[in-house]
C-alpha positions in Angstrom: 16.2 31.9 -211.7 15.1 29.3 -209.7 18.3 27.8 -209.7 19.7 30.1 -207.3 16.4 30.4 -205.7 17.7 29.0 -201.7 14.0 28.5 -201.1 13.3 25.6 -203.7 16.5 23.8 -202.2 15.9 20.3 -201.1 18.1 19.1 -198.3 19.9 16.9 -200.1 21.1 19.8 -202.8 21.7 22.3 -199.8 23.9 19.5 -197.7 25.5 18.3 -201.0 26.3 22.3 -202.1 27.8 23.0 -198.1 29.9 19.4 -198.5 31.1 20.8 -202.0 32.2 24.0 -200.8 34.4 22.6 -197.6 35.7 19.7 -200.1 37.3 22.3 -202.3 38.3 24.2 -199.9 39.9 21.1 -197.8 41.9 20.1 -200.9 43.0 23.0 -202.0 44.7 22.9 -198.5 45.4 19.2 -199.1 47.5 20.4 -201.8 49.5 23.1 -200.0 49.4 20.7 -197.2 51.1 18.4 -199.3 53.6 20.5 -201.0 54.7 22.0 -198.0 55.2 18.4 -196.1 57.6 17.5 -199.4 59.6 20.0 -199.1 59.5 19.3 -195.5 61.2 15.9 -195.8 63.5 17.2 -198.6 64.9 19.6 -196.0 64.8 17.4 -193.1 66.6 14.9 -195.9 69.2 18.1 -196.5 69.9 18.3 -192.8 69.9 14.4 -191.7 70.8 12.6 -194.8 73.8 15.0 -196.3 74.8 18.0 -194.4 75.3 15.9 -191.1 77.3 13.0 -192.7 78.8 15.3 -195.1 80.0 17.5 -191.5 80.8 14.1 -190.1 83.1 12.8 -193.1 85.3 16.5 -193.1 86.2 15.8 -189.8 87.2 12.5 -190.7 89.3 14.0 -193.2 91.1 16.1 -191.4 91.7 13.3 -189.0 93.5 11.2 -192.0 95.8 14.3 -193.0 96.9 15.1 -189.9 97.6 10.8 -189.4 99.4 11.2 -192.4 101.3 14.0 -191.0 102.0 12.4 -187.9 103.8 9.9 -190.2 105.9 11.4 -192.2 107.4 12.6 -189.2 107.4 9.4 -187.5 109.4 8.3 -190.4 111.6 11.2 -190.5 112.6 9.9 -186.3 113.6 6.5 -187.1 113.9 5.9 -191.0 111.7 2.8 -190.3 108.9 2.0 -193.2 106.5 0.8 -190.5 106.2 4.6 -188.7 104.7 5.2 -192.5 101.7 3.0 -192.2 100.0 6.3 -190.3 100.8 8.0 -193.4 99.5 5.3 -196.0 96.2 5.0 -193.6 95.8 8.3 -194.0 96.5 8.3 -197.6 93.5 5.2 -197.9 90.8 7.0 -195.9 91.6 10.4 -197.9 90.6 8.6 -201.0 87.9 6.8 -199.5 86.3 10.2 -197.3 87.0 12.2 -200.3 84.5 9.9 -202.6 81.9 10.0 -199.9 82.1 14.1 -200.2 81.3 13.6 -203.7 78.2 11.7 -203.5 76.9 13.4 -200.9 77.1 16.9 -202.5 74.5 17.7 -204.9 75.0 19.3 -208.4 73.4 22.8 -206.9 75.8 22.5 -203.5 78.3 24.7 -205.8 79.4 26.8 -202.4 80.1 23.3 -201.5 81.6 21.8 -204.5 84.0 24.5 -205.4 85.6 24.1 -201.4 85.9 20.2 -201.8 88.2 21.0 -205.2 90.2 23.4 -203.0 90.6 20.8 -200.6 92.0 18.6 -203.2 94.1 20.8 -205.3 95.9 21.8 -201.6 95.9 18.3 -200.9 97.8 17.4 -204.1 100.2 19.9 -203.6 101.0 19.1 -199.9 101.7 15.7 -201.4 103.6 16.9 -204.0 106.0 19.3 -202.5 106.2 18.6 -198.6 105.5 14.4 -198.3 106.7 12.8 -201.2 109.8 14.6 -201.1 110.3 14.1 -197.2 109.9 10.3 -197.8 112.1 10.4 -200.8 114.6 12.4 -199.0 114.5 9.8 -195.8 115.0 6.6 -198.2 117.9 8.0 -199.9 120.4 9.5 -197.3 118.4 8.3 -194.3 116.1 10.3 -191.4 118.7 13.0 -190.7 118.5 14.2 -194.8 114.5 13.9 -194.0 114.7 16.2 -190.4 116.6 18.6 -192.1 114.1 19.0 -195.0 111.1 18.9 -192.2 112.8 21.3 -189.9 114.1 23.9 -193.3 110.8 23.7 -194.4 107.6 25.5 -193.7 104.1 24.5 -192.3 102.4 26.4 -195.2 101.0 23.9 -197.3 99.3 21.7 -194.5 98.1 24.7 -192.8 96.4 26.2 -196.2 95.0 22.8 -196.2 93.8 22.0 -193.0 92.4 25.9 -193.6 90.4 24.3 -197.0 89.0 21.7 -194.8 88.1 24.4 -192.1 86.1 26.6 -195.0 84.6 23.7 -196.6 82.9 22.5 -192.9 81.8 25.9 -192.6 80.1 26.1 -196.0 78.5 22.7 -195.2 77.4 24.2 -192.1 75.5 26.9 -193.7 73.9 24.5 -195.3 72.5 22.2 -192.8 71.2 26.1 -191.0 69.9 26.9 -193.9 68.2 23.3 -194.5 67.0 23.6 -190.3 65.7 26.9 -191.0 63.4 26.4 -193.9 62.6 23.0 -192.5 61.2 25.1 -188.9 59.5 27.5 -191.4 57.5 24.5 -193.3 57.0 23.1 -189.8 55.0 26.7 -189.0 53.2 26.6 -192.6 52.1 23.1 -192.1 50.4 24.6 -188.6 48.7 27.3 -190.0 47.3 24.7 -193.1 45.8 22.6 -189.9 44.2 25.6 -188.4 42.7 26.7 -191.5 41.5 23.4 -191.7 40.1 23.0 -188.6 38.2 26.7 -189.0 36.6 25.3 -192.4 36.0 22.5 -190.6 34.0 24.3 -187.5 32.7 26.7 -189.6 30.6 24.3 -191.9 29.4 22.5 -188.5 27.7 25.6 -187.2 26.7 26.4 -191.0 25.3 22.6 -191.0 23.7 22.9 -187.5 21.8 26.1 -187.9 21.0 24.2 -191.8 19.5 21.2 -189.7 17.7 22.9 -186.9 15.7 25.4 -189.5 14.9 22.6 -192.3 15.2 19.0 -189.8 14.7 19.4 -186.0 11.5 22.2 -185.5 10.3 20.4 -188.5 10.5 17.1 -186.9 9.3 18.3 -183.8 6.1 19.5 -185.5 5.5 16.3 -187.6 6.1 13.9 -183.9 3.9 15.9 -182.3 1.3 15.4 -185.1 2.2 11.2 -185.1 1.2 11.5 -181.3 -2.1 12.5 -182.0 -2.5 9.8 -184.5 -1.1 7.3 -182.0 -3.3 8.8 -179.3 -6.4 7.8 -181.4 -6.8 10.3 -183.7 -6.9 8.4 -186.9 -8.1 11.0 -189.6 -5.7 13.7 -188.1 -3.6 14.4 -191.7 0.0 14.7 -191.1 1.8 17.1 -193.0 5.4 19.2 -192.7 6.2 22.6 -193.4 9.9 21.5 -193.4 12.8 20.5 -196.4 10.4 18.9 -199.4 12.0 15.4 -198.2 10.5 16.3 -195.0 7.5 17.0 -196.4 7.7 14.0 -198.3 8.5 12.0 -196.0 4.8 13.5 -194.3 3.5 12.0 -196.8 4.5 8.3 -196.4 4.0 8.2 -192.6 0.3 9.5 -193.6 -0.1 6.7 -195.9 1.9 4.6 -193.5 -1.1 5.1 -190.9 -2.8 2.3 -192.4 0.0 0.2 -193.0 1.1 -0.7 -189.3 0.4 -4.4 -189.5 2.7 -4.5 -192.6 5.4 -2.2 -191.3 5.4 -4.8 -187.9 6.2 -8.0 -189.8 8.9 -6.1 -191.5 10.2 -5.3 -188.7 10.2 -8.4 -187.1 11.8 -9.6 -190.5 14.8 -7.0 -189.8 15.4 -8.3 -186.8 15.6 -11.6 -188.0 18.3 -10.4 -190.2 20.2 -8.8 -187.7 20.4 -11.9 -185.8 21.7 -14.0 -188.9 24.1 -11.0 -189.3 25.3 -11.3 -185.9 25.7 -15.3 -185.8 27.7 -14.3 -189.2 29.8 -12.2 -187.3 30.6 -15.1 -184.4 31.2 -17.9 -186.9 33.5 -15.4 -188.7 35.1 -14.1 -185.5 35.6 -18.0 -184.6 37.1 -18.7 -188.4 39.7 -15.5 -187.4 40.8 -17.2 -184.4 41.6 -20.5 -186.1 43.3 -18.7 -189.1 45.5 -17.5 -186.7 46.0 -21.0 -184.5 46.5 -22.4 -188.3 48.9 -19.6 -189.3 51.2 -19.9 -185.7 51.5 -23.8 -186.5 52.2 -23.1 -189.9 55.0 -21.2 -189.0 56.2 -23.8 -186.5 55.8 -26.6 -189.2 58.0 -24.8 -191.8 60.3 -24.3 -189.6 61.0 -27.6 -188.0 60.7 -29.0 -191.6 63.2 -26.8 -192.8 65.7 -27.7 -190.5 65.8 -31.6 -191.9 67.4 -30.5 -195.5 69.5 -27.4 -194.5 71.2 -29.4 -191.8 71.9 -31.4 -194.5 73.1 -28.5 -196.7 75.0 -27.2 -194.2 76.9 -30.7 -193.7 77.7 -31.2 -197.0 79.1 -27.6 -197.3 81.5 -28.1 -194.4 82.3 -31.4 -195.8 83.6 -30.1 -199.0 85.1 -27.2 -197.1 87.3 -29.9 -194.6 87.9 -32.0 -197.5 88.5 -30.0 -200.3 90.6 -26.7 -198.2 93.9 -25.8 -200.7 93.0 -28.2 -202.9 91.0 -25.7 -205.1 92.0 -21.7 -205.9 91.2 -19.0 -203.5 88.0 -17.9 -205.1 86.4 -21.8 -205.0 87.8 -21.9 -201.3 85.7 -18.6 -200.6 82.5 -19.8 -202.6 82.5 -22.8 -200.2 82.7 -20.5 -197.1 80.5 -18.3 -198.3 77.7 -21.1 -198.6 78.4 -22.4 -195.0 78.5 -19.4 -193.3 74.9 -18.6 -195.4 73.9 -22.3 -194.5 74.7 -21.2 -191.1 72.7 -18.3 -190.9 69.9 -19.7 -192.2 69.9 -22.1 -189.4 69.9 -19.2 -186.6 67.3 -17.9 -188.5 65.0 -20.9 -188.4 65.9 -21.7 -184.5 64.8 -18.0 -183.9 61.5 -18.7 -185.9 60.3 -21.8 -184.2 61.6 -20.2 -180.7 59.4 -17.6 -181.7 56.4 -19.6 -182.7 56.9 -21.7 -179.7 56.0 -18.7 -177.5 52.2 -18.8 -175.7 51.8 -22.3 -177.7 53.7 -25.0 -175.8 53.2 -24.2 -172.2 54.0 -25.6 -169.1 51.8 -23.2 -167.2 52.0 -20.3 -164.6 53.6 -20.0 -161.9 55.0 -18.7 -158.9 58.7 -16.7 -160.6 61.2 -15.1 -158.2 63.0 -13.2 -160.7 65.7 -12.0 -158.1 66.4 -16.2 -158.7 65.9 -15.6 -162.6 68.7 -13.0 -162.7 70.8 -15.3 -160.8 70.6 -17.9 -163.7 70.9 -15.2 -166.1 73.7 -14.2 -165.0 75.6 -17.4 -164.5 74.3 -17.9 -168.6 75.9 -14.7 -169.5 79.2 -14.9 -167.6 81.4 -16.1 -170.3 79.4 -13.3 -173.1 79.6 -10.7 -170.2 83.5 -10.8 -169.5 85.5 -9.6 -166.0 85.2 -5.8 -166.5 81.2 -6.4 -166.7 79.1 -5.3 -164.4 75.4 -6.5 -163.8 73.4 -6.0 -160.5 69.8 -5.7 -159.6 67.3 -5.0 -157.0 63.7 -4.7 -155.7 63.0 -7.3 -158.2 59.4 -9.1 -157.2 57.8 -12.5 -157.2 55.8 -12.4 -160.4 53.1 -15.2 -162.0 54.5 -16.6 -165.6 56.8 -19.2 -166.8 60.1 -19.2 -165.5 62.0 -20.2 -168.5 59.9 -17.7 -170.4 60.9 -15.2 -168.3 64.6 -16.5 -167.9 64.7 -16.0 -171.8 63.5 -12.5 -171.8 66.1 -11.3 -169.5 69.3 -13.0 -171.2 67.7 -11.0 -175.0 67.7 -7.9 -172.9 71.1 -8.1 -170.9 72.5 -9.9 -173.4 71.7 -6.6 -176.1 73.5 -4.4 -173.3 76.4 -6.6 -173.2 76.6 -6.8 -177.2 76.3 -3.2 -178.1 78.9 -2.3 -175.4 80.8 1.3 -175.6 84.3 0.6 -177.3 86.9 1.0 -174.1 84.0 1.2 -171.6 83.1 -1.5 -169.1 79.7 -2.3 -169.9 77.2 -1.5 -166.4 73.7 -3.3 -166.8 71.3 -2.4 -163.9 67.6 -4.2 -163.2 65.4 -2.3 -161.3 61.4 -2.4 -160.2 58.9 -0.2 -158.9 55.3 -0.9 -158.5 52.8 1.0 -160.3 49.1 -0.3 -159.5 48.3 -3.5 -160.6 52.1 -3.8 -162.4 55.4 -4.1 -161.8 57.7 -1.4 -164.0 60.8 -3.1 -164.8 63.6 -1.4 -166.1 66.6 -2.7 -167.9 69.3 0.0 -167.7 73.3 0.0 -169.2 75.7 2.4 -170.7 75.8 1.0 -174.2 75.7 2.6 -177.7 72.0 3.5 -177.1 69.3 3.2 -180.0 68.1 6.6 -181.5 64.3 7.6 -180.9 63.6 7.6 -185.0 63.9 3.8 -183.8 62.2 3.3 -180.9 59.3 1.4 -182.7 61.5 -0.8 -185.1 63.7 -2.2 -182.9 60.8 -4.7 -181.4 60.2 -5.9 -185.1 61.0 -9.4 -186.0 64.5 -9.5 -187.8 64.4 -6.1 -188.0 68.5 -4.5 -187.5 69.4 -1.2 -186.8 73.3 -2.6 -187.8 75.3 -4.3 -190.7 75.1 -7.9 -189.9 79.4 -7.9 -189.9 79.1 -4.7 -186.9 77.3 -7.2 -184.9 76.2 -10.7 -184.6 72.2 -12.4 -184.6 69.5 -12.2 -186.0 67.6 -9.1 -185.7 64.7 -11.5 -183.7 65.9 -10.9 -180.1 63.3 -8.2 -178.8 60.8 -9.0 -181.1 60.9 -12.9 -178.8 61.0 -10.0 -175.7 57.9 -7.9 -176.6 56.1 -11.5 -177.0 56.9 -13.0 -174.0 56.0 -9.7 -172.0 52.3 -9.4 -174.1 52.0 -13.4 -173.1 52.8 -12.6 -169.6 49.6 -9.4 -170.4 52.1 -6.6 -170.1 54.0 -4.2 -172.4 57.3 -2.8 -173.5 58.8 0.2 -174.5 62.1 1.9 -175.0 63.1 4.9 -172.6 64.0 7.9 -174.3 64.4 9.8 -171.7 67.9 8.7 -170.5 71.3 10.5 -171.3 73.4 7.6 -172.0 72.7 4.0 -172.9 69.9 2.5 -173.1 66.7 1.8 -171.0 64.3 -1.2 -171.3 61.1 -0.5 -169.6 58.4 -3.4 -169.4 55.7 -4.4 -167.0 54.0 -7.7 -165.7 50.6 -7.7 -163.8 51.3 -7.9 -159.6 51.2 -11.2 -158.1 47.9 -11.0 -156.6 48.0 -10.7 -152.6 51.6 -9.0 -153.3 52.8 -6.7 -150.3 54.1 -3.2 -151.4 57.6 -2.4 -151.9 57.8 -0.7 -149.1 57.2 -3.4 -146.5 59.7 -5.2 -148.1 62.3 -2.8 -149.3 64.9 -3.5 -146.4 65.1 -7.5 -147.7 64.8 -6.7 -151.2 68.2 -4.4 -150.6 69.9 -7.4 -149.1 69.5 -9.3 -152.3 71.2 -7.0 -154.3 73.8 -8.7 -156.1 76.8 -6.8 -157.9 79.4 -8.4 -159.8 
């Protein structure tokens, strides 16, 4: 019986029994926790990864029958077989947006599955009795044989199609609710799992305080109070401890410990010797850290400028045999060769990115004085030919900042170079450059009406080579913010993307105040006269 006998307990047991109790507890939550956050991604997964693109692609495909429509009576107006390349489009993407359906639905979609077929059986037969005998019609007697056809016929077919494609986006629209719903109620479960927790949690604190305060603390109390007297002079005062038996225990030793002070001195002089040969440990290691990195920046410099000596050569020979050899071989040997000097190529932008990129905070010319109204002036003038007529870049209240100009000159042509690149299709691209002050710093903000970046990416985007596009959407090298966010921590301030904004995208960074700067205000009537719109 003395097992469960709470009076025999040492500390140890009692803390070690408590510990137990919340562990199993905690991962038996852990558990739920962890089943509820997979089924949590599978649904998010449902709703992101399928039902939108899935949503997205049946629009599309109602886009490429109605081109297809559009067509056929194009073709039926003028007999001509280029009003048909709607129609064959059409017929291209159908096949292609129809595959995409299929490996986007899963086996237990069957709601799903069962509308795609429709979808294609109506297809088939729209194909089948309305455009392939329209087109037949119109090369054999000519566009009046195909009008009459169009004009004697009737709308059914398409419309019982385009009605397929209207019931299959619903069904994939239940889908993605369905997927949002039990995705919000996962999102509650995993809440009430964290409250649980954090009640387990609090309630084993108090159960451990109270734990500590009867078997620890008035114990200790007691047993200082009794060293005191032994300290005062007392000598032969005994020392004992009506506490845990490690307290009582430990009563024991600083009893026999009394006579021991001498001993217990040099050991602890001896301790604090080692604590000092931890600490110099500690600088000699911090000091070996710091030249591991100096050693691991010039590395990177090194490979890259040695790199360049046999890939420049690579790259010659490669567009050598490409001048020399053009025609001469088949098509496929032709495209090998290109394929090699466009990689050769790429390599090279890559390795020019890496040693700009090394080169940052290492070779230095120093700080000093930057007018960055004069910066955007030069960036500008760089960017004139990238940036187009129907461009538009202007910027104001920009400061007198401490850095290196060409640094700084860099940074801006990465950022407004980005807006320009990832420009709106049909939309003149707008960059604007603004500052305010905030303390010490200057917020700068780089502003345009692009594409935007979604907020899933707002961390990615600043790593090295990192693309959020298919390297044929758009050109570089993935390295251009990445050289941004290093120049701005060189310059000791940070970066971030805006998520805030409706369209486009915004660029926020800061740079410490020139020290002795006025405020904005004092100057805001000059800094308006240097606005500069193009």
């Amino acid at each position: 019986m003395k097992l469960f006998d709470l009076r025999t307990w040492t500390l140890r047991r009692r803390i070690t029994a408590l510990c137990v109790t919340v562990g199993i507890l905690l991962s038996a939550l852990g558990v739920f926790a962890a089943i509820t956050a997979t089924q949590h991604n599978r649904q998010l997964d449902d709703v992101l990864n399928r039902a939108s693109p899935m949503r997205a692609t049946g629009e599309s495909l109602n886009t490429a029958f109605v081109d297809q429509e559009t067509g056929i009576r194009g073709f039926a107006i003028t007999g001509k077989e280029d009003n048909l390349k709607p129609y064959k489009a059409g017929q291209a993407e159908e096949q292609r947006l129809l595959g995409r359906l299929d490996e986007l639905i899963n086996p237990e979609d069957t709601a799903i599955q069962a509308a795609l077929e429709v979808v294609k059986q109506r297809a088939r037969v729209w194909h089948e009795q309305v455009a392939d005998p329209v087109i037949a019609a119109i090369r054999a007697g000519g566009p009046e044989a195909g009008r009459a056809m169009i004009a004697a016929g009737s709308t059914t077919a398409f419309d019982s199609l385009r009605d397929a494609i209207d019931a299959m986006q619903n069904n994939i629209q239940t889908l993605r609710a369905a997927a949002a719903a039990a995705a919000k109620d996962s999102s509650q479960t995993m809440v009430s799992i964290q409250i649980a927790a954090a009640a387990i949690i609090i309630l084993a604190g108090a159960g451990l305080l109270l734990l500590l305060d009867r078997l620890v603390s008035r114990p200790v109390v007691e047993l200082a109070e009794q060293v005191r007297e032994v300290a005062d002079g007392d000598y032969e005062r005994h020392i004992e401890s009506s506490g845990s038996p490690e307290l009582a225990s430990l009563a024991a030793d600083v009893d026999g410990m009394r006579q021991k002070i001498a001993t217990e001195l040099a050991e602890v002089r001896e301790a604090r010797s080692q604590i000092e040969w931890v600490n110099d440990q500690l600088k000699v290691q911090a000091e070996e850290l710091t030249r591991s990195n100096r050693d691991l920046e010039q590395f990177a410099y090194v490979a890259s400028h040695d790199l360049q000596e046999p890939l420049r050569k690579v790259a010659s020979f490669c567009q050598l045999l490409q001048r020399r050899y053009a025609g001469q071989m088949d098509e496929r040997a032709d495209q090998y060769i290109a394929f090699a000097v466009d990689g050769a190529q790429r390599m090279q932008r890559l390795i020019n990115d890496l040693l700009a990129f090394s080169r940052i905070g290492r070779i230095t010319a120093g700080f000093t004085e930057v007018d960055l109204n004069r910066v955007l002036t030069e960036v500008k003038s760089q960017l004139e030919v990238r940036a187009g007529e129907d461009a538009e870049i202007s910027w104001s209240g920009l400061p007198t900042v401490e850095g290196e100009e060409p640094l700084l000159t860099t940074l801006f042509v990465n950022l407004i170079g980005n807006s320009l690149k990832f420009r709106r299709e049909g939309v003149p691209p707008v960059v604007r450059v603004t500052a305010d002050r905030d303390g010490d710093e200057w917020v700068i903000r780089v502003r345009d009406n692009g594409i935007g970046i979604e907020a899933e990416f707002a961390d990615k985007v600043f790593v090295i080579f990192q693309r959020l596009h298919a390297r044929d959407a758009y050109e570089g090298t993935g390295i251009g913010l990445a050289i941004v966010k290093k120049i701005v921590e060189y310059h000791g301030g940070r970066i971030w993307l805006d998520l805030d904004v409706e369209e486009g995208t915004s660029l926020n960074f800061t740079i410490p105040v020139l020290p002795g700067a006025p405020d904005v205000e004092e100057n805001a009537t000059d800094e308006r006269q240097k606005e500069v719109a193009a």
